[in-house]
C-alpha positions in Angstrom: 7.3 7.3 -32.6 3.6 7.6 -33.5 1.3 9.0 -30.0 4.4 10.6 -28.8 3.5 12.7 -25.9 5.8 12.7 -23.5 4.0 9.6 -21.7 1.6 11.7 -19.6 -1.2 9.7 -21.0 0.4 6.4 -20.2 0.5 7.6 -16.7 -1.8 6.6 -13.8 -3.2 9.2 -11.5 -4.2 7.7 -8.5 -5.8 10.8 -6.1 -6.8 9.7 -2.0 -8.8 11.8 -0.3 -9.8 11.1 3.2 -13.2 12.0 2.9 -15.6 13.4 5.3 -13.3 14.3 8.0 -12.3 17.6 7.9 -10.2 17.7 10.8 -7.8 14.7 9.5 -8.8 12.8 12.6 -9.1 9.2 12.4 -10.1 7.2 15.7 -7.9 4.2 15.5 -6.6 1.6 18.0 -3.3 1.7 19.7 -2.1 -1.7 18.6 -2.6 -0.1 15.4 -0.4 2.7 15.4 2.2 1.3 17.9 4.3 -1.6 19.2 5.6 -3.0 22.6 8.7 -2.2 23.5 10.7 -5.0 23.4 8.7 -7.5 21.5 10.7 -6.8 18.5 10.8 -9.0 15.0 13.7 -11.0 14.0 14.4 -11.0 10.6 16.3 -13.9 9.5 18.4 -15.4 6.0 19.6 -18.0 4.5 21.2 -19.2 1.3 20.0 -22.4 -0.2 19.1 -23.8 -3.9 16.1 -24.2 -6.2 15.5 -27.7 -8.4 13.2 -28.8 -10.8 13.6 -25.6 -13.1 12.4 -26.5 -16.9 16.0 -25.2 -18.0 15.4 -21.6 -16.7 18.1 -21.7 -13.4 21.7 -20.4 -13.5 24.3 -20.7 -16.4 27.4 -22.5 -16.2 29.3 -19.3 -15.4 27.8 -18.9 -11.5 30.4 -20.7 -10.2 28.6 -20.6 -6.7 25.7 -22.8 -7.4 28.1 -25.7 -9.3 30.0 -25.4 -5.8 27.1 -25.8 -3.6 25.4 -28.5 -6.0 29.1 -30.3 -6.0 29.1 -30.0 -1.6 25.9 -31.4 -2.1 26.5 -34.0 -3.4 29.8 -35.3 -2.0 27.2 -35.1 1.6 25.4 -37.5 0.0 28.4 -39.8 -1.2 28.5 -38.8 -5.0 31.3 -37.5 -6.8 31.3 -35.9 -10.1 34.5 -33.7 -12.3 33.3 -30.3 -12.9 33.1 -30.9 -16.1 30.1 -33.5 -16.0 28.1 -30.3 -14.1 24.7 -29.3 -16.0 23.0 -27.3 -14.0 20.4 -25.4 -16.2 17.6 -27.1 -14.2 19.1 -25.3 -10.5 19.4 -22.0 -9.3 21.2 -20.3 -6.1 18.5 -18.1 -4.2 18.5 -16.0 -0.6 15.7 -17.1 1.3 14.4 -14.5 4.2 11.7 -14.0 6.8 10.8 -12.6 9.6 10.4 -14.6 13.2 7.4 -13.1 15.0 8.1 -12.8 18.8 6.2 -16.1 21.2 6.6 -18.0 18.2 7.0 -21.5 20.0 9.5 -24.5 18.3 7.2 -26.5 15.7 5.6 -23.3 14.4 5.4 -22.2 10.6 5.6 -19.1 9.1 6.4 -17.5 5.0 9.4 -17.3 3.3 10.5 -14.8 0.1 12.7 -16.3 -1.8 14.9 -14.5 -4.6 17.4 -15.1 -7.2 20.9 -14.7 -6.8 22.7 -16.0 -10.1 21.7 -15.5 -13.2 18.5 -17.4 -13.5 16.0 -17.0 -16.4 12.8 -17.6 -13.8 11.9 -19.8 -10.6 8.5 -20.7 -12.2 7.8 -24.2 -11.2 11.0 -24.7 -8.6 11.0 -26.3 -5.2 13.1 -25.0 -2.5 15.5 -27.7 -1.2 15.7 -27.6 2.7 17.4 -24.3 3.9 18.6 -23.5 7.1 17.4 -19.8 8.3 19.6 -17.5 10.8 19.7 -14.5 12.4 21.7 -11.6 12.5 23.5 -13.1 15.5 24.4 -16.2 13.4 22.2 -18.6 15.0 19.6 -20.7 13.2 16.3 -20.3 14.5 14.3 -21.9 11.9 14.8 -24.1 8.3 12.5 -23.7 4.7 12.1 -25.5 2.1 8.9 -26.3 -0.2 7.5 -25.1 -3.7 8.0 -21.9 -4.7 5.0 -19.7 -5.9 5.9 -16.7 -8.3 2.4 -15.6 -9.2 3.5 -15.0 -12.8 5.6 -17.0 -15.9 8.4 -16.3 -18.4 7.6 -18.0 -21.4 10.6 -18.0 -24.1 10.4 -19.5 -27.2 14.0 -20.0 -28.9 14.7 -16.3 -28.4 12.0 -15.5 -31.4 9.1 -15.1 -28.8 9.2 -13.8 -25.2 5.7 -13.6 -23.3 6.0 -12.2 -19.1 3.8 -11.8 -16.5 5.1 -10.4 -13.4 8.3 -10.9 -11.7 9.8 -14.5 -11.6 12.7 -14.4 -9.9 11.4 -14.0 -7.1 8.7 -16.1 -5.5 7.2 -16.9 -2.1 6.5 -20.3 0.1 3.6 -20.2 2.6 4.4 -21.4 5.7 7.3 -22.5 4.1 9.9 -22.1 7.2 9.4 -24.3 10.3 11.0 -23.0 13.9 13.4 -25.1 15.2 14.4 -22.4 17.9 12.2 -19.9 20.1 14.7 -16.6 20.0 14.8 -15.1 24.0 13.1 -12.2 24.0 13.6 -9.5 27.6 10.8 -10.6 30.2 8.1 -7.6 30.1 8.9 -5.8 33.4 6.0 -4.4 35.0 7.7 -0.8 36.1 9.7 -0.4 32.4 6.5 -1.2 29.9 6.5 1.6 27.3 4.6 1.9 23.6 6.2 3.7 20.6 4.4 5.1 18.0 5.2 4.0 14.5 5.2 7.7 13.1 6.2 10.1 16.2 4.1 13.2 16.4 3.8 15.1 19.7 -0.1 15.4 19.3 -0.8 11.4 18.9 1.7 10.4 22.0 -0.3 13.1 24.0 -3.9 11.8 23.0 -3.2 8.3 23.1 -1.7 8.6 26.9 -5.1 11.0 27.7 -7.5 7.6 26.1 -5.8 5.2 28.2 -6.2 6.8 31.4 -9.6 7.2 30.5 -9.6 3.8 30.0 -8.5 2.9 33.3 -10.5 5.4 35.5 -12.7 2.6 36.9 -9.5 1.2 38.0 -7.4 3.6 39.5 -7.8 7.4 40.2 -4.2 8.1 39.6 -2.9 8.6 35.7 -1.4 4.9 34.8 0.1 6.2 31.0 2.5 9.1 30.3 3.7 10.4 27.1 7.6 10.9 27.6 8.3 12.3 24.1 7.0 12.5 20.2 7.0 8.7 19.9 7.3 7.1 23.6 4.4 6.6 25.7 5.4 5.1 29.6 2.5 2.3 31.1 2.6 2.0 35.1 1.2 -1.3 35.4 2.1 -1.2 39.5 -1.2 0.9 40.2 -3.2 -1.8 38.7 -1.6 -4.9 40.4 -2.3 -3.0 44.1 -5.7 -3.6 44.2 -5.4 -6.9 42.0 -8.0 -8.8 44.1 -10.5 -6.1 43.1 -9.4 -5.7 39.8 -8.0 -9.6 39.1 -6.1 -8.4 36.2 -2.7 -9.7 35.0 -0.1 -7.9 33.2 -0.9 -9.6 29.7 -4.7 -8.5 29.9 -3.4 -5.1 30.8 -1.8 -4.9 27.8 -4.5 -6.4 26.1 -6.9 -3.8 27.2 -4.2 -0.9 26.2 -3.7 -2.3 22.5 -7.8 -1.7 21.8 -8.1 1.7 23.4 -8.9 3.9 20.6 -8.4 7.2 20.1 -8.1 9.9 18.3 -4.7 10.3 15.8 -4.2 13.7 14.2 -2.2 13.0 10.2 0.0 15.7 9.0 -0.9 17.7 6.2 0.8 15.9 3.3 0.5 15.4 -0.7 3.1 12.8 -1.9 3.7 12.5 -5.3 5.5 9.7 -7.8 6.9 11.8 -10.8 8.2 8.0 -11.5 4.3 6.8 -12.3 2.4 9.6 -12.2 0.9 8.9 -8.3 -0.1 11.5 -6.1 -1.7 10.8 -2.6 -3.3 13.5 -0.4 -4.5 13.3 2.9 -7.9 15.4 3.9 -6.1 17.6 5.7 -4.5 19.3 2.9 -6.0 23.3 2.4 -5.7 25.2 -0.7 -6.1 29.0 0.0 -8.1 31.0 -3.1 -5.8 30.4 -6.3 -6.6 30.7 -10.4 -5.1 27.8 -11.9 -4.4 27.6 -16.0 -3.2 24.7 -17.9 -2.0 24.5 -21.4 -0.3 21.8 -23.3 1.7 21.0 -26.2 1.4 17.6 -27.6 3.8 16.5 -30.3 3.4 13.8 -32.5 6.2 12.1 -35.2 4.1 10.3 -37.5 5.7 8.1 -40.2 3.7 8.3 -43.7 6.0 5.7 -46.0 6.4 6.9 -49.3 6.5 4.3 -52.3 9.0 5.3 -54.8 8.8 3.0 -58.7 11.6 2.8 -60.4 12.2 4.7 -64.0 10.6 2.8 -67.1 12.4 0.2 -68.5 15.2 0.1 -65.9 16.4 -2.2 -63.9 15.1 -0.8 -60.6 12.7 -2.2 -58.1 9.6 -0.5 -56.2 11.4 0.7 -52.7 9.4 2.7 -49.9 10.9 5.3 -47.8 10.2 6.8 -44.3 8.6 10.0 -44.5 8.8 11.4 -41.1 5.8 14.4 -40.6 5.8 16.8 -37.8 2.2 17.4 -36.3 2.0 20.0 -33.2 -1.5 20.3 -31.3 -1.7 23.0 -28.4 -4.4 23.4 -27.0 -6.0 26.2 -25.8 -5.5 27.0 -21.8 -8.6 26.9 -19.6 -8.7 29.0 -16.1 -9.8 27.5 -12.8 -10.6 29.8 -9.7 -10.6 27.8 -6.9 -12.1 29.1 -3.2 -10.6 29.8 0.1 -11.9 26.6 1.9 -11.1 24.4 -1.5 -9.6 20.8 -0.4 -7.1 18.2 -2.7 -10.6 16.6 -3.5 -12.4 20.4 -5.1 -8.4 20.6 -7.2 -8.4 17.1 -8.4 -11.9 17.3 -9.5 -11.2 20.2 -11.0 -8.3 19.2 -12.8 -9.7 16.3 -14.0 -12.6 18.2 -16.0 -9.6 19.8 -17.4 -8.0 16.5 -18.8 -4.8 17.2 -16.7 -2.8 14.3 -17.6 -1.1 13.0 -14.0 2.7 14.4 -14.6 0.8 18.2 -15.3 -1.4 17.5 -12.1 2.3 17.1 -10.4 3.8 20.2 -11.8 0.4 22.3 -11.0 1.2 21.3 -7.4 4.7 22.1 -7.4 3.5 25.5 -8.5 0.4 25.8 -6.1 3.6 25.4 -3.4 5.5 28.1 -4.5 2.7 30.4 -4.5 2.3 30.0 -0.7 -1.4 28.4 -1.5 -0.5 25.1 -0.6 -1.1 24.5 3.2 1.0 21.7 3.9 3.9 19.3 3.3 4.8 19.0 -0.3 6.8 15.4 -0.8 8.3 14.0 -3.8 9.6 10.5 -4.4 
């Protein structure tokens, strides 16, 4: 119980400021911020097994992986009682990815693959071929390969355990081979439409006004129309007319509409992680004029053993006994003033000459949003 202090300075206080732009405008691309409509991923599973374990896969209880080791076998023309079964060197796992839309037949792309018995670790395991489908039930691709965990579980006869990282779940690089192109809708040149990851009214409005910019040399007529917070329609048919001019096809249209850049406006937001002590805070964050204080308690359980002798000429032997002390440190509250046109970056400096540990930083926050001082969107994870 010694350095109890209620974890805050275990904590990690991580503080973003986007700095030099006042207005929280960033001037980003639009194949950064958006997608195709239509040209959607497909995420895809499988279930398959892990060998070559050193004695780390699943026990004999996961019934699954003896049944799948025992259907494996019997394709391969061996039979064997359950009772012959060892199968501390195998583990069941899921296997997942995601297909990337044009990717042609003969094409390779990662694979995560996690435990799904009770295996110790996946260190060191190869992936035994795994077939990969969709949520429609067809298989579009297969995996298999060894498995890289970034990390190891070290146990040595239950005296001595030493981790690194998460093994039970590892990844394959370009572990997963297509073995079918999914059919994806044929872009339509009349229905093309872009939709922005994080709808905002202000962003589909801007980005519409950039590409017609774009396109001025091309047309006098507005190609690009924002339809709603997130939706932004393309008419590609005012192009094609004068395509002898112009000579451009529908894919370098939508070539030159992914690098327009414009201008994207970010919402006033400070997130914080009470979990880990995180905050993040965008530059667009205000704090009106505010006094801030902070005071803390810290408590501390110290343990000072106390040897005790036995009585002369007894029989007794020396023993030592916890003596549990009780130490309280407050320290004495400082005051802050902070100005009108103060910013998340003027607070967290300030806070930090303070020695604000990260979980007081979050409840100072909290507080700066009750008093009305806090101009903008307070979340909490």
């Amino acid at each position: 119980m010694k350095g109890f202090s209620g974890g805050f300075c275990r904590a990690i206080l991580v503080i973003t400021v986007i700095s030099g732009i006042c207005a929280a405008q960033q001037r980003v691309r639009v194949k950064d911020v958006s997608v195709v409509d239509g040209l959607e991923d497909l995420q895809l599973y499988g279930y398959g097994l892990v060998v070559g374990l050193a004695g780390t896969g699943d026990r004999q209880q996961t019934i699954f992986t003896t049944q799948t080791v025992t259907n494996m076998l019997k394709n391969m023309g061996i039979e064997l009682p359950d009772k012959y079964m060892r199968l501390r060197n195998v583990a069941a796992v899921m296997v997942t990815g995601t297909l990337k839309p044009f990717l042609k037949t003969g094409t390779r792309f990662d694979v995560t693959v996690s435990s799904l018995g009770d295996a110790s670790s996946l260190e060191g395991g190869t992936l035994i071929l795994t077939a990969l489908q969709g949520p429609d039930g067809v298989v579009y691709a297969s995996a298999q390969g060894p498995l890289a965990t970034g990390g190891y579980d070290i146990r040595n006869r239950g005296l001595t355990h030493i981790k690194k990282n998460h093994t039970l779940a590892g990844r394959i690089p370009d572990g997963a081979l297509v073995q079918r192109q999914y059919e994806l809708e044929p872009l339509r040149a009349a229905e093309i439409s872009i939709s922005l990851h994080t709808p905002d009214f202000t962003a589909a409005s801007t980005m519409a006004k950039a590409i017609n910019e774009r396109f001025s040399e091309y047309t006098a007529s507005p190609i690009a129309r924002a339809v709603d917070a997130a939706t932004v329609f393309l008419n590609y048919d005012l192009i094609a007319r004068d395509s002898i001019r112009n000579k451009m096809n529908l894919i370098e249209f939508i070539s030159l509409v992914q690098n327009t850049e414009f201008d994207v406006s970010s919402q006033a937001r400070v997130v914080v992680n009470e979990r880990t002590g995180t905050i993040v805070a965008g530059g667009a964050v205000k704090i009106s004029e505010i006094a801030v204080t902070h005071g803390s308690i810290k408590v501390e359980i110290v343990n000072r053993a106390q040897v005790v002798q036995p009585q002369p000429f007894t029989l007794g032997q020396t023993t030592t006994i916890p003596n549990p002390e009780i130490v309280i440190d407050e320290k004495d509250p400082e005051l802050v003033v902070l100005d009108n046109t103060s910013s998340v970056s003027d607070l967290a400096h300030a806070l930090n000459s303070l020695g604000v540990a990260p979980r007081d930083v979050i409840a100072i926050f909290q507080a700066i949003k009750e008093a009305g001082a806090l101009h903008g969107q307070l979340i909490i994870l």
